[in-house]
C-alpha positions as CSV (number, residue, x, y, z in Angstrom):
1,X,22.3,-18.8,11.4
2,X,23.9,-21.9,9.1
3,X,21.6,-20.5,6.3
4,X,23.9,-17.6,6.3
5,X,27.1,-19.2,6.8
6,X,26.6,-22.0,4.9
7,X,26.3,-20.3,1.7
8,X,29.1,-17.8,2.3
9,X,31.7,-20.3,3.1
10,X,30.6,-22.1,-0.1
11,X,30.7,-18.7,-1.8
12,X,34.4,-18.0,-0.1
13,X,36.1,-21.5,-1.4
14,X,34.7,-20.9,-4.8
15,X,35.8,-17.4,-4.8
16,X,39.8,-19.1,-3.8
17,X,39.3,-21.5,-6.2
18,X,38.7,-18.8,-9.2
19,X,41.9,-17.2,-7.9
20,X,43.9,-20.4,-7.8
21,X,42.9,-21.5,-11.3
22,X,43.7,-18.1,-12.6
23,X,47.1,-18.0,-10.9
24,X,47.5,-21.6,-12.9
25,X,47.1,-20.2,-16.0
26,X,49.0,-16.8,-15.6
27,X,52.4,-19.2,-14.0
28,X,51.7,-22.4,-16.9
29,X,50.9,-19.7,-19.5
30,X,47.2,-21.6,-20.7
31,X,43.8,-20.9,-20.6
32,X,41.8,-23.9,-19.9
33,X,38.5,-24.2,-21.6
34,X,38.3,-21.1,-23.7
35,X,35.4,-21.4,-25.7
36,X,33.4,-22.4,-22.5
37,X,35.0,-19.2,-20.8
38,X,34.0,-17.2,-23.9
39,X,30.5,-18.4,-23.4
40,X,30.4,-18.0,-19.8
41,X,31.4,-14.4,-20.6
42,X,29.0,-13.4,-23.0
43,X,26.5,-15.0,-20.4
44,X,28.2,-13.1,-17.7
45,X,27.5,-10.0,-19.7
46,X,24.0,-10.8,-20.7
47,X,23.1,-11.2,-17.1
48,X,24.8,-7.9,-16.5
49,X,22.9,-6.1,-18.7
50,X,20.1,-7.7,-17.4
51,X,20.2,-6.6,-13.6
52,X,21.3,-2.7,-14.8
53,X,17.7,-2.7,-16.8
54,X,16.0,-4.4,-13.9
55,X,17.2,-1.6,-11.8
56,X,16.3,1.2,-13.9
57,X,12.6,-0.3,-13.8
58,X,12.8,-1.1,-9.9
59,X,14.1,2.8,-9.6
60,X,10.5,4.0,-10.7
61,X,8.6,1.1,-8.4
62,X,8.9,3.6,-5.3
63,X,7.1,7.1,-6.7
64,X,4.3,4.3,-8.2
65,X,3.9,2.4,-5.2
66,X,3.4,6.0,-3.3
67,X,0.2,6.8,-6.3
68,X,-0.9,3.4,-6.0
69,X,-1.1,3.7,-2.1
70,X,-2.5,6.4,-1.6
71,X,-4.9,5.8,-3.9
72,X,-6.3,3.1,-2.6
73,X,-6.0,4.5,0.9
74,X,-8.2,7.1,-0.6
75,X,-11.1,4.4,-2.2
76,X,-11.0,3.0,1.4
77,X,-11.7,5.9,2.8
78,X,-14.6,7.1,0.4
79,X,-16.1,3.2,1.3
80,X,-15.6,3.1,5.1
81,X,-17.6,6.5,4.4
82,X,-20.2,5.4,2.3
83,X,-20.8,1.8,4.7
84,X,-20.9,4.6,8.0
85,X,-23.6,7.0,6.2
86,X,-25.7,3.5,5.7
87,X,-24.8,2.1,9.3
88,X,-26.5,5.4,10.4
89,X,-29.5,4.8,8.0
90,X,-30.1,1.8,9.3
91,X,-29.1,3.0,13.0
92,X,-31.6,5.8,12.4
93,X,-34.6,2.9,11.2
94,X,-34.2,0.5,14.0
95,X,-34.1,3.5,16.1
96,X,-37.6,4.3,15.0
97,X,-38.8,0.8,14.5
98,X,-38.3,0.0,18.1
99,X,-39.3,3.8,19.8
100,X,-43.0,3.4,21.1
101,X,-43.2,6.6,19.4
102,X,-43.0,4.7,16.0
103,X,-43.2,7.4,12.8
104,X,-42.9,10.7,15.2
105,X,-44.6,13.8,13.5
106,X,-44.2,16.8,15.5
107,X,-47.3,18.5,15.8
108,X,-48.3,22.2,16.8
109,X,-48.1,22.5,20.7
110,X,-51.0,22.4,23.4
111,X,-48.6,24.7,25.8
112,X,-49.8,28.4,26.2
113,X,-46.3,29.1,27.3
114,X,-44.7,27.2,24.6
115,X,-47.1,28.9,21.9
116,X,-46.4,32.8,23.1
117,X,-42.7,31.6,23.1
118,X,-42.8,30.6,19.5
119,X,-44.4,34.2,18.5
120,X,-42.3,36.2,20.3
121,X,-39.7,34.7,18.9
122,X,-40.6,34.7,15.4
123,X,-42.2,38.4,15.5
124,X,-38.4,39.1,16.4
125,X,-37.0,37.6,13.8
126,X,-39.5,39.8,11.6
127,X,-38.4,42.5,12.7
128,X,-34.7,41.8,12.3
């Protein structure tokens, strides 16, 4: 909380002070320092300029920052895709590695029921 009010009480005496001295000068008719306030203007100006062209470029940060996001939203996604399609490569080997049936190869069937099934159905499909 002091970070806050510190620096805004500091902010509010300097602030009077500015007033005060200017009220000086406009009742004793003299401007104290002019050359310094001269360069304090032109510096005052400089840094003027300076935070109008910083927020022209901070103006465009948002539509690049939506590009930039999404495109690498998008490479994330394409690499979680690629690391699940080799998870389930390697899912798919030590599947096989460990079956008792290691390197399955189907073979024709020694069912008589199985075997009449299998022409029925692809005489059908001949037919069709």
């Amino acid at each position: 909380m002091w970070f806050a009010i510190v620096p805004f009480l500091v902010s509010l005496v300097l602030i009077a002070a500015l007033f005060s001295l200017r009220w000086w000068e406009i009742r004793h008719e003299r401007v104290l320092a002019p050359a310094w306030r001269e360069r304090a203007d032109e510096r005052a100006r400089e840094l003027k300029d300076a935070l109008l062209h910083s927020n022209r470029i901070l103006s465009r940060i948002p539509p690049l920052a939506a590009i930039l996001s999404r495109y690498l939203v998008h490479e994330i996604a394409l690499g979680l895709a690629a690391l699940a399609r080799f998870s389930e490569r390697q899912a798919h080997a030590l599947a096989d590695m460990v079956s008792h049936k290691h390197r399955f190869e189907r073979r024709e069937t020694q069912s008589d029921f199985l075997k009449q099934v299998a022409d029925r159905k692809s005489t059908i499909t001949e037919t069709r």
